[in-house]
C-alpha positions as CSV (number, residue, x, y, z in Angstrom):
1,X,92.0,116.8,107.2
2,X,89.5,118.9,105.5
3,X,86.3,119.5,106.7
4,X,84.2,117.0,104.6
5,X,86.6,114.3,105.2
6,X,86.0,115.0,109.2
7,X,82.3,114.3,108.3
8,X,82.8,111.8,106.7
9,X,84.9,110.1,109.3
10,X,82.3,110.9,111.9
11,X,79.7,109.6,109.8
12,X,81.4,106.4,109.6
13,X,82.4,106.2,112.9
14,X,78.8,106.5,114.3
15,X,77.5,104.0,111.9
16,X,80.4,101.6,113.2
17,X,78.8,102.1,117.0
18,X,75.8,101.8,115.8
19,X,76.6,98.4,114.0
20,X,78.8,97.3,116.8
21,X,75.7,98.1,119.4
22,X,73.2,96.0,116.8
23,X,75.2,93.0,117.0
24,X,75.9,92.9,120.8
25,X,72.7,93.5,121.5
26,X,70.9,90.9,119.0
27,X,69.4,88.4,120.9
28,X,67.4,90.7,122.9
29,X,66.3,92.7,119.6
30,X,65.1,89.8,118.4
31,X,62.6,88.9,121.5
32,X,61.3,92.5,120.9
33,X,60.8,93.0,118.0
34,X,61.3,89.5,115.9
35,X,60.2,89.7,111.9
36,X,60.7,93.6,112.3
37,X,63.3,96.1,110.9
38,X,64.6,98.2,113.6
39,X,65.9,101.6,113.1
40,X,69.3,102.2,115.8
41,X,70.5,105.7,116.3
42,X,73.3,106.6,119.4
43,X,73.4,102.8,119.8
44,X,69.5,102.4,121.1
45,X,66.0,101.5,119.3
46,X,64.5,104.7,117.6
47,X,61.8,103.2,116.1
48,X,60.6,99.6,114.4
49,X,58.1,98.4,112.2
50,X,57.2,95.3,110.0
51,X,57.4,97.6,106.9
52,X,61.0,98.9,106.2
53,X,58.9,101.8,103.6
54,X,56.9,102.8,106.4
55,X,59.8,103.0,109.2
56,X,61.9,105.0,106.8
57,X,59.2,107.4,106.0
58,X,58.7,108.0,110.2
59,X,62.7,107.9,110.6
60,X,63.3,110.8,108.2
61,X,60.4,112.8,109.1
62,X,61.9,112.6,112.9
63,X,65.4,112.4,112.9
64,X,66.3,114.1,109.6
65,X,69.8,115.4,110.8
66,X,70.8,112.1,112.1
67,X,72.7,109.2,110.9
68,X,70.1,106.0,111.7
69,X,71.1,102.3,111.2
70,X,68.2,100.1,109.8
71,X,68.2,96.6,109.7
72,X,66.1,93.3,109.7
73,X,65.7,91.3,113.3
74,X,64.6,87.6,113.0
75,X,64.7,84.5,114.5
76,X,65.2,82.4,111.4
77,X,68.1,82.7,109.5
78,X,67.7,84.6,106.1
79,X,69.5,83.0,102.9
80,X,70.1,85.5,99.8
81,X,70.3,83.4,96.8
82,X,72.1,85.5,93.9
């Protein structure tokens, strides 16, 4: 395997943890930090915020080197109408 597919397969393999860690974890992200976007990195809370532009801006100032899960936590259930 060559060196960028190695990378490449770690990459994906830490966002898979990362995922994995978000969804087990869930219900007590959501008493936390409900109506925020949280940012997940080695499968624990880096940061949060109610603005996803404003939490990115603080994730890639801090933790430019590292591979960092972001996603919505809420209560309600969120419907995407396409």
């Amino acid at each position: 395997m060559t060196s960028k597919m190695s990378e490449l397969f770690a990459i994906f393999e830490e966002h898979d943890r990362n995922w994995s860690w978000f969804k087990e974890h869930y219900d007590e992200l959501v008493e936390k930090f409900d109506g925020e976007f949280v940012a997940v990195c080695e499968q624990k809370v880096i940061d949060h915020d109610r603005e996803i532009n404003v939490l990115m801006k603080r994730v890639r100032e801090k933790y430019p080197k590292k591979h960092v899960l972001v996603e919505f936590v809420s209560r309600e259930k969120i419907a995407l109408i396409l």
